[in-house]
N, CA, C, O and CB atoms as a CASP TS submission, in Angstrom:
PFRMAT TS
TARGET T0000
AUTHOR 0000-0000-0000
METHOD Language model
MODEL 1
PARENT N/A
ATOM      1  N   UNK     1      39.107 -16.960  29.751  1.00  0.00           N
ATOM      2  CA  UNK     1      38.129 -18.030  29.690  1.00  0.00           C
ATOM      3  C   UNK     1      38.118 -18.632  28.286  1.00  0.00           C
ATOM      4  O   UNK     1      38.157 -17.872  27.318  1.00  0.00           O
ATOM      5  CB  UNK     1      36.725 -17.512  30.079  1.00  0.00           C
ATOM      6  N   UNK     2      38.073 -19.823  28.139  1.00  0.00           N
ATOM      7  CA  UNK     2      38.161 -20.842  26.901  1.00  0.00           C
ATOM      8  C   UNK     2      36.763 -20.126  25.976  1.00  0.00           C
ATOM      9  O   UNK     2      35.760 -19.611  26.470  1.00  0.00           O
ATOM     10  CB  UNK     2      37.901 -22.865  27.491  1.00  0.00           C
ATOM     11  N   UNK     3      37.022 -20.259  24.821  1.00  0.00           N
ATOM     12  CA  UNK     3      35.784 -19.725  23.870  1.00  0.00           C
ATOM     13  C   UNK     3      34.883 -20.948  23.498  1.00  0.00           C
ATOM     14  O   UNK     3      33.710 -20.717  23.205  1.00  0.00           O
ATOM     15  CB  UNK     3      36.359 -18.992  22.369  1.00  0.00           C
ATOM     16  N   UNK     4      35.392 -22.353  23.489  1.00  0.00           N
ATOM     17  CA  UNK     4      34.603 -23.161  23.296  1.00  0.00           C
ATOM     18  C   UNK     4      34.906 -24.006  24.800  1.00  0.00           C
ATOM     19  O   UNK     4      35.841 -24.008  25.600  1.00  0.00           O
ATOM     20  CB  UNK     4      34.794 -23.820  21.844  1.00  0.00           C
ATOM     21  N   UNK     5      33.839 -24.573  24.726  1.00  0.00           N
ATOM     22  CA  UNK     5      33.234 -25.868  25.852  1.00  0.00           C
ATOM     23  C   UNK     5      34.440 -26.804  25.670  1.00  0.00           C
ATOM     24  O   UNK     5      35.158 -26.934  26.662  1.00  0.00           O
ATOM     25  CB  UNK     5      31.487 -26.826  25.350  1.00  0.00           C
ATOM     26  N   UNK     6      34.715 -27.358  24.747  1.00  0.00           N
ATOM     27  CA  UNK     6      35.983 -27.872  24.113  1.00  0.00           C
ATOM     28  C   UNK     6      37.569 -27.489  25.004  1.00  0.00           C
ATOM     29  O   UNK     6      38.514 -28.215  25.312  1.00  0.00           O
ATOM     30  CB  UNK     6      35.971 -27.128  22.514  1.00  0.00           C
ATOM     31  N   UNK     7      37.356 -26.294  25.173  1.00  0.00           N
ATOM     32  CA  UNK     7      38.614 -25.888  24.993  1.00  0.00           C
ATOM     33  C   UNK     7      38.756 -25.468  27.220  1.00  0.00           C
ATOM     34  O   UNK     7      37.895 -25.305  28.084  1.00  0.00           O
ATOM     35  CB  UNK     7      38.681 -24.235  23.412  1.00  0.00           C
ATOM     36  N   UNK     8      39.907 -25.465  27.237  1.00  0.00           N
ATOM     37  CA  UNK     8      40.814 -25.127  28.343  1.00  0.00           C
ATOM     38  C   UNK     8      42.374 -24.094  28.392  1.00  0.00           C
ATOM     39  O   UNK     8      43.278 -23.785  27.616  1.00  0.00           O
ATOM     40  CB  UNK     8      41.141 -26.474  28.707  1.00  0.00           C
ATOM     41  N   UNK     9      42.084 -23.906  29.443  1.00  0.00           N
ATOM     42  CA  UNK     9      43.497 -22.810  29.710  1.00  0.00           C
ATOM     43  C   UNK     9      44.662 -23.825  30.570  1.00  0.00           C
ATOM     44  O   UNK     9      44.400 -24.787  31.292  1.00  0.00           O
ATOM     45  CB  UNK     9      42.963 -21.112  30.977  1.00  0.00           C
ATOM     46  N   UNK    10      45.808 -23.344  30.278  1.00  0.00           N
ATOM     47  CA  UNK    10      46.884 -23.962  30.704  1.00  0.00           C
ATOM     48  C   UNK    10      47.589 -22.339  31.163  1.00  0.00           C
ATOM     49  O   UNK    10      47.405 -21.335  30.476  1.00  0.00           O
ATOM     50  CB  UNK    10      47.682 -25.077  29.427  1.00  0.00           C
ATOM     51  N   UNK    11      48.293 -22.353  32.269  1.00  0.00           N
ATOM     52  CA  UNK    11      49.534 -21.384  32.504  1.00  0.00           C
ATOM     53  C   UNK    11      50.665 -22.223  32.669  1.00  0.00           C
ATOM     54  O   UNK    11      50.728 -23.267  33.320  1.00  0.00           O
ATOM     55  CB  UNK    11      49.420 -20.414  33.794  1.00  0.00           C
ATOM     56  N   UNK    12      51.882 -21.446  31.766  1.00  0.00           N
ATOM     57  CA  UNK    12      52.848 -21.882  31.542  1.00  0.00           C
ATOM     58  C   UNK    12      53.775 -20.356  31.849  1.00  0.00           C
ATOM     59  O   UNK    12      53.388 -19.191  31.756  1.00  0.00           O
ATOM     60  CB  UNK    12      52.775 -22.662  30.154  1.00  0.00           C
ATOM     61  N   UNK    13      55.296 -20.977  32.293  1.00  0.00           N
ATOM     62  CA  UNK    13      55.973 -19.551  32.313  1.00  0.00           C
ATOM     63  C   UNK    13      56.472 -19.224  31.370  1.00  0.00           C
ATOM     64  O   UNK    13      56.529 -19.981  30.401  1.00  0.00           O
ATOM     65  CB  UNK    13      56.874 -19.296  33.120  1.00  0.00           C
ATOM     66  N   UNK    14      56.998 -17.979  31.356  1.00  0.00           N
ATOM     67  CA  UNK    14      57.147 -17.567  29.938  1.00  0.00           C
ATOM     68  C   UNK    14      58.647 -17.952  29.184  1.00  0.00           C
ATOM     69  O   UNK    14      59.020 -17.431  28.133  1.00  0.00           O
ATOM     70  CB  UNK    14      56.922 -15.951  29.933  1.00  0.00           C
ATOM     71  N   UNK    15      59.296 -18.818  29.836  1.00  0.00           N
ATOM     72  CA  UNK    15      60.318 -19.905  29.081  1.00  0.00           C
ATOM     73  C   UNK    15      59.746 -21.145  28.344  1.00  0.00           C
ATOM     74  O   UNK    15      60.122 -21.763  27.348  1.00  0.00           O
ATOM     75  CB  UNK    15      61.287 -20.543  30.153  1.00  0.00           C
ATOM     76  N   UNK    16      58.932 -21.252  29.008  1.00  0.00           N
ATOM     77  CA  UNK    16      57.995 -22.868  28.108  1.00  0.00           C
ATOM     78  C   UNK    16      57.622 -22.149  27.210  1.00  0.00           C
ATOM     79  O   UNK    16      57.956 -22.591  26.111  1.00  0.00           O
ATOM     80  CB  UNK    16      56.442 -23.880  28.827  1.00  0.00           C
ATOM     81  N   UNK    17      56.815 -20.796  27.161  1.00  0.00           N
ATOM     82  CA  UNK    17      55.903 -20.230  25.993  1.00  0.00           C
ATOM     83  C   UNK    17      56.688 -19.936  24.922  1.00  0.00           C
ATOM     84  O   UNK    17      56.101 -20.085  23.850  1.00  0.00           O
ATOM     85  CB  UNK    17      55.114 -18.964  26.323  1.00  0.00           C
ATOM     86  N   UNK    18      58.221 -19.435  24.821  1.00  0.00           N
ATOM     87  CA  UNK    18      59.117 -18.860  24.128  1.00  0.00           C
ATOM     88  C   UNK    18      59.340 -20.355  23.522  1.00  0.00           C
ATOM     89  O   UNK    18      58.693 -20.614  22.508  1.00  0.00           O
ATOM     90  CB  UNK    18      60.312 -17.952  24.918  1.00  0.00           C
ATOM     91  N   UNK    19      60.012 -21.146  23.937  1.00  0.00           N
ATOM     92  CA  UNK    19      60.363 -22.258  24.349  1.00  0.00           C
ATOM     93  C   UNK    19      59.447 -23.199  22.731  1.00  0.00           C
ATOM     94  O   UNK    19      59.865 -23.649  21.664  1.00  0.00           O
ATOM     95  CB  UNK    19      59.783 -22.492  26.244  1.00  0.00           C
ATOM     96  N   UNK    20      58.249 -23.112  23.318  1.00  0.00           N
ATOM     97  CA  UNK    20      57.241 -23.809  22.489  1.00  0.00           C
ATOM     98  C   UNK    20      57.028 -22.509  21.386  1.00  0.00           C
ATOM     99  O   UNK    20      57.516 -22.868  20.314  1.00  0.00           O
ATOM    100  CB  UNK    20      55.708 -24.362  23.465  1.00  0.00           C
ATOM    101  N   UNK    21      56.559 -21.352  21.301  1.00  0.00           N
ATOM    102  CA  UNK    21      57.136 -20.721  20.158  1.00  0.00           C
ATOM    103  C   UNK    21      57.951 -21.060  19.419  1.00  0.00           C
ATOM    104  O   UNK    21      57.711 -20.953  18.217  1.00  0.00           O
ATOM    105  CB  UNK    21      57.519 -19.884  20.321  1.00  0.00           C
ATOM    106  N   UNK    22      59.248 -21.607  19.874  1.00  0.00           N
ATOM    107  CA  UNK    22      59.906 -22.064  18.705  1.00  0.00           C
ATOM    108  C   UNK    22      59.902 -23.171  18.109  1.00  0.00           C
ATOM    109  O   UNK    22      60.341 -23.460  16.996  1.00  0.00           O
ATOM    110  CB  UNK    22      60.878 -21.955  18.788  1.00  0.00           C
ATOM    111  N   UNK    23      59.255 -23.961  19.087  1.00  0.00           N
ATOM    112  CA  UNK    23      59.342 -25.468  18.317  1.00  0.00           C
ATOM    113  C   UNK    23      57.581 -25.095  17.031  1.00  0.00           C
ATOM    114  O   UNK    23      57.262 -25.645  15.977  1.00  0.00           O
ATOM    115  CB  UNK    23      59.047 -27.381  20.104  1.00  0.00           C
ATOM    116  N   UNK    24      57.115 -24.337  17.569  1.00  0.00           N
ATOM    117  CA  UNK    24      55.592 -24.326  16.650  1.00  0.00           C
ATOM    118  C   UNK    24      56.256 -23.620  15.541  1.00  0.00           C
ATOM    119  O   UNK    24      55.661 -24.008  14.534  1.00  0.00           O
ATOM    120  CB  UNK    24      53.996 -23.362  17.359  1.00  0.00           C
ATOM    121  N   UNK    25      57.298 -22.677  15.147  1.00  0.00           N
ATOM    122  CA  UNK    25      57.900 -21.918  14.253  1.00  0.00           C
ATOM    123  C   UNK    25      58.882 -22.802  13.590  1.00  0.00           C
ATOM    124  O   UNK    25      59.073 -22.535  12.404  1.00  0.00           O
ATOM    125  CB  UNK    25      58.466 -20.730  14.848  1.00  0.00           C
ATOM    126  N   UNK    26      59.759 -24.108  14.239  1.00  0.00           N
ATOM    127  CA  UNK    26      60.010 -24.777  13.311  1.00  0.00           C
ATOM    128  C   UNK    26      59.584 -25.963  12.550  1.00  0.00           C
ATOM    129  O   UNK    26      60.135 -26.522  11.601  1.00  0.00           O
ATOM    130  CB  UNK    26      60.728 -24.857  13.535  1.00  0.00           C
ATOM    131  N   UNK    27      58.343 -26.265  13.245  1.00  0.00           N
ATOM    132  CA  UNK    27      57.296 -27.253  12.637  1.00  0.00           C
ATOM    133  C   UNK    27      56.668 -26.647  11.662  1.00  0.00           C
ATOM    134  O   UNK    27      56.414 -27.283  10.639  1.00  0.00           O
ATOM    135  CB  UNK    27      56.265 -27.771  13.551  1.00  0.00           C
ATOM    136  N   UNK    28      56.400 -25.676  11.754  1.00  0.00           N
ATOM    137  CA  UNK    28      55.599 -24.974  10.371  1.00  0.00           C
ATOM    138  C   UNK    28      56.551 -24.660   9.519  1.00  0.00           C
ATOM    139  O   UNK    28      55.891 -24.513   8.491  1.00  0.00           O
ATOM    140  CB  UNK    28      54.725 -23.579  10.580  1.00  0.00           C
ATOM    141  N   UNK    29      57.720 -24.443   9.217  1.00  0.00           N
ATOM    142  CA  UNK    29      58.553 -24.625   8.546  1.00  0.00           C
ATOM    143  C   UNK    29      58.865 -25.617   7.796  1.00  0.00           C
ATOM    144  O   UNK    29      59.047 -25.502   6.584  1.00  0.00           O
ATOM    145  CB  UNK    29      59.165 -24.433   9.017  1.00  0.00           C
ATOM    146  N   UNK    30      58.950 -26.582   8.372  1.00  0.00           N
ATOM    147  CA  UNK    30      59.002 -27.739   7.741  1.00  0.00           C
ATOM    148  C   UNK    30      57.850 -28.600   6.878  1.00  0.00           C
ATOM    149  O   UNK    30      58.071 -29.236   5.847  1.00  0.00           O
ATOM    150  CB  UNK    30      59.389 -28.380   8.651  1.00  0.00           C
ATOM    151  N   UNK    31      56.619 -28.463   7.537  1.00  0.00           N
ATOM    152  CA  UNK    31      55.317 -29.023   6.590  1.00  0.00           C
ATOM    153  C   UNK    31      54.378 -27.779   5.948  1.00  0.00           C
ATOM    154  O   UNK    31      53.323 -27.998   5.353  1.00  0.00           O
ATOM    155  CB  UNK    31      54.191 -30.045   7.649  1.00  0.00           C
ATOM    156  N   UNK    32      55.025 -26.235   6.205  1.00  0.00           N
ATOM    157  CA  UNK    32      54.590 -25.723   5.201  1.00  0.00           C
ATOM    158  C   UNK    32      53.104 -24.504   5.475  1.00  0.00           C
ATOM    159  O   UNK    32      52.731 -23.587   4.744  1.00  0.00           O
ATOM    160  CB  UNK    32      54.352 -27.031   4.346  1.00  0.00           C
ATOM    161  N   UNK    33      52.691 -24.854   6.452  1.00  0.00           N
ATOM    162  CA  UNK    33      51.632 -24.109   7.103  1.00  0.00           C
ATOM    163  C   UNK    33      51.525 -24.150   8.665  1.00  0.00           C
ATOM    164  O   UNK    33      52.160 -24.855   9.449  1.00  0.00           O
ATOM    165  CB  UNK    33      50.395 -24.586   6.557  1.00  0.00           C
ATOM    166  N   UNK    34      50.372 -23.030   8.965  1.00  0.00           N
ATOM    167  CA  UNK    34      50.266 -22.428  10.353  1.00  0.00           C
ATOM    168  C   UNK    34      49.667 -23.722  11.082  1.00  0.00           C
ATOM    169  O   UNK    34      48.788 -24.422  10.580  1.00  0.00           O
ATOM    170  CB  UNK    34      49.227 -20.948  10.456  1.00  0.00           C
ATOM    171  N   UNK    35      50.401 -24.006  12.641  1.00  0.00           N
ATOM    172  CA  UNK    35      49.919 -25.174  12.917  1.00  0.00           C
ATOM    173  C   UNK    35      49.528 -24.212  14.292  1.00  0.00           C
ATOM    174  O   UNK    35      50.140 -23.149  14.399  1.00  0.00           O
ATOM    175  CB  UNK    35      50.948 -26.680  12.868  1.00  0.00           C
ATOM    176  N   UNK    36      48.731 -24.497  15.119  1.00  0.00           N
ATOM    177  CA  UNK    36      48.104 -23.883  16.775  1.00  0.00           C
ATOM    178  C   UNK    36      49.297 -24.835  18.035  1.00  0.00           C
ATOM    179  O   UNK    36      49.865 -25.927  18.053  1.00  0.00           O
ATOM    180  CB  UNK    36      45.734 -24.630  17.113  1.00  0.00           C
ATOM    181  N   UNK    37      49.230 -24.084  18.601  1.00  0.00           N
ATOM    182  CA  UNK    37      49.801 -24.892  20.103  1.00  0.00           C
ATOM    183  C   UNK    37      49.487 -26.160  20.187  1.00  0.00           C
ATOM    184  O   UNK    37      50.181 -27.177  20.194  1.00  0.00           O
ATOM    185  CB  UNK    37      49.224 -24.361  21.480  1.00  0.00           C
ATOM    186  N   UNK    38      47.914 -25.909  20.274  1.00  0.00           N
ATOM    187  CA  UNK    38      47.490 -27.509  20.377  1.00  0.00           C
ATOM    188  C   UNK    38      47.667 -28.456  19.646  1.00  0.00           C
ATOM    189  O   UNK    38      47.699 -29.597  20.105  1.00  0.00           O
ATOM    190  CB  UNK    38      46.415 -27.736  20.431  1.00  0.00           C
ATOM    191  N   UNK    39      47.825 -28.191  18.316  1.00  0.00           N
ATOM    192  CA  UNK    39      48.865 -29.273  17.562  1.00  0.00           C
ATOM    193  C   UNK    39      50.127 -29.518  18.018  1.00  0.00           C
ATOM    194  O   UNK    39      50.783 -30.505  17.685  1.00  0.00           O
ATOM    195  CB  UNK    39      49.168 -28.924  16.241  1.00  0.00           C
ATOM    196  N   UNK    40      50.365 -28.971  18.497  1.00  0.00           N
ATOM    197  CA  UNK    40      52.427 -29.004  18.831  1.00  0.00           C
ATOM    198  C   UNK    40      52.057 -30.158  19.660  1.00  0.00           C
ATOM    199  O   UNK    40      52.230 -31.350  19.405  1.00  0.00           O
ATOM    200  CB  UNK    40      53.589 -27.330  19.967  1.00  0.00           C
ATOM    201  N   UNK    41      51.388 -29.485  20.945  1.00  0.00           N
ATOM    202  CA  UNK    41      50.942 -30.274  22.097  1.00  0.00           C
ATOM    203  C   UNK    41      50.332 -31.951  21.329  1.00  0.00           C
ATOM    204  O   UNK    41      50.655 -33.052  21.775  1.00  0.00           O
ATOM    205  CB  UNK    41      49.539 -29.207  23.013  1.00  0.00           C
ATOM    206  N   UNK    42      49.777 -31.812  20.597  1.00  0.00           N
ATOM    207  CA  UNK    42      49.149 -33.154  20.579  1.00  0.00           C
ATOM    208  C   UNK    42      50.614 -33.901  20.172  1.00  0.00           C
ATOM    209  O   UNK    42      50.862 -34.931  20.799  1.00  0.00           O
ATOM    210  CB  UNK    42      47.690 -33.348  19.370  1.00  0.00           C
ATOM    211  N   UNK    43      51.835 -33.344  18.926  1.00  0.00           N
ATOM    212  CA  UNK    43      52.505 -33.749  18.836  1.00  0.00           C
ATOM    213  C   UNK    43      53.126 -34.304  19.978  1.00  0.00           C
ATOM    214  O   UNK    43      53.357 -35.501  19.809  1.00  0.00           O
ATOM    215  CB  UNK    43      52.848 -33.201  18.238  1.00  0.00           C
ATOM    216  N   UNK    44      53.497 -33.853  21.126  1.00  0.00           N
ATOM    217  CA  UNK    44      54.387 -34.202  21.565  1.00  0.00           C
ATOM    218  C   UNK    44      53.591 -35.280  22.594  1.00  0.00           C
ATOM    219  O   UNK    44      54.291 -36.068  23.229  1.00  0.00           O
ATOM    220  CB  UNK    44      55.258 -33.080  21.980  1.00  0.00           C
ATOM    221  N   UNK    45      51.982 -35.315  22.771  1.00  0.00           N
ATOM    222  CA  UNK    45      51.623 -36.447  23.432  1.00  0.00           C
ATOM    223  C   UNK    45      51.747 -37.758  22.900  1.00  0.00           C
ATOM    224  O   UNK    45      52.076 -38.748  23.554  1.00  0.00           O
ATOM    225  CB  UNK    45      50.497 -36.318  23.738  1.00  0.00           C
ATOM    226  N   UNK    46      51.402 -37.721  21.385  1.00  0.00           N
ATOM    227  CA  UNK    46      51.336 -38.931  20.287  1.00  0.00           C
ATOM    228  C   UNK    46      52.757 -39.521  20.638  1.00  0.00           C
ATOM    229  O   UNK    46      52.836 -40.665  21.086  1.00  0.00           O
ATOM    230  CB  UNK    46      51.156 -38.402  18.449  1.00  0.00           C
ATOM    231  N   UNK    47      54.049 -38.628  20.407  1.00  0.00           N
ATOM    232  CA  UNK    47      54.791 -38.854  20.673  1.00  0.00           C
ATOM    233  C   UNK    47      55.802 -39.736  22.222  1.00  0.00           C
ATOM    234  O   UNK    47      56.765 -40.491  22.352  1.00  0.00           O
ATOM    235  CB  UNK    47      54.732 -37.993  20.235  1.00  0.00           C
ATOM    236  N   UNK    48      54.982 -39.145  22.949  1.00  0.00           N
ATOM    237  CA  UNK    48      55.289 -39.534  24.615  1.00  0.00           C
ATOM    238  C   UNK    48      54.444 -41.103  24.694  1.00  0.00           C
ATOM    239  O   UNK    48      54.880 -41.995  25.421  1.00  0.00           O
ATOM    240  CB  UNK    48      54.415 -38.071  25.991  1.00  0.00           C
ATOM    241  N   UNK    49      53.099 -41.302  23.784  1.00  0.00           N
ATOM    242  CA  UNK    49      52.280 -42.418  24.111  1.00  0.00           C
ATOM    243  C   UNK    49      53.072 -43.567  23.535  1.00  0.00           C
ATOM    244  O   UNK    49      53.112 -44.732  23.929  1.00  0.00           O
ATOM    245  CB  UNK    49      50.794 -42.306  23.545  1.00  0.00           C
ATOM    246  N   UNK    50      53.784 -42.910  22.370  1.00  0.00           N
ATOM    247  CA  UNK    50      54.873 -44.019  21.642  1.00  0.00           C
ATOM    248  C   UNK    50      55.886 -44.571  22.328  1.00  0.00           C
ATOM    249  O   UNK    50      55.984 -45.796  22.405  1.00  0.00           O
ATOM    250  CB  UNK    50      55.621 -43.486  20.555  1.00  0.00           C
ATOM    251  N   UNK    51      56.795 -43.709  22.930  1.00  0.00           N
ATOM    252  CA  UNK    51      57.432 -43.970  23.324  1.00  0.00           C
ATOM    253  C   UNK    51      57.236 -44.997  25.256  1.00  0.00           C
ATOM    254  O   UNK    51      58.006 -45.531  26.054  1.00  0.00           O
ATOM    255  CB  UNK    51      57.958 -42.800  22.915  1.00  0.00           C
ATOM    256  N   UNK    52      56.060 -44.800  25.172  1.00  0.00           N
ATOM    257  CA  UNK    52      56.050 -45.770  26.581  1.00  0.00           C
ATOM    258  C   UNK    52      54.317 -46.343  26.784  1.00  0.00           C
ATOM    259  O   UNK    52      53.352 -46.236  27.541  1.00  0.00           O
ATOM    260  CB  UNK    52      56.626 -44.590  28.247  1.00  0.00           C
ATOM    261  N   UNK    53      54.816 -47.081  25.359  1.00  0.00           N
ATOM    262  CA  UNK    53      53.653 -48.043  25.067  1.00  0.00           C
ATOM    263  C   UNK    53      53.693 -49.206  26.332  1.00  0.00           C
ATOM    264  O   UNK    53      52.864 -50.116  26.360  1.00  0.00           O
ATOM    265  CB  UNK    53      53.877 -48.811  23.407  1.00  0.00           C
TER
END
């Protein structure tokens, strides 16, 4: 269960989770600090909204 009102659960299998593990391990690499899933995730929506403006 989500800890905030805010927040929601997603199930994913455990190839997406590995999957996105790594992309969150090489994003923090690159700018330097711990970023959450949900940053990745927002990344890649910002990203998807761009691309099909």
């Amino acid at each position: 269960m989500a800890e905030n009102e805010d927040e929601t659960s997603i199930r994913i299998n455990k190839k997406t989770h590995k999957d996105l593990v790594k992309i969150q391990g090489s994003i923090q690499a690159k700018i330097g600090k711990h970023i959450s899933f949900d940053e990745v995730l927002q990344e890649f929506i910002q990203d998807y909204k761009k691309r099909h403006k």
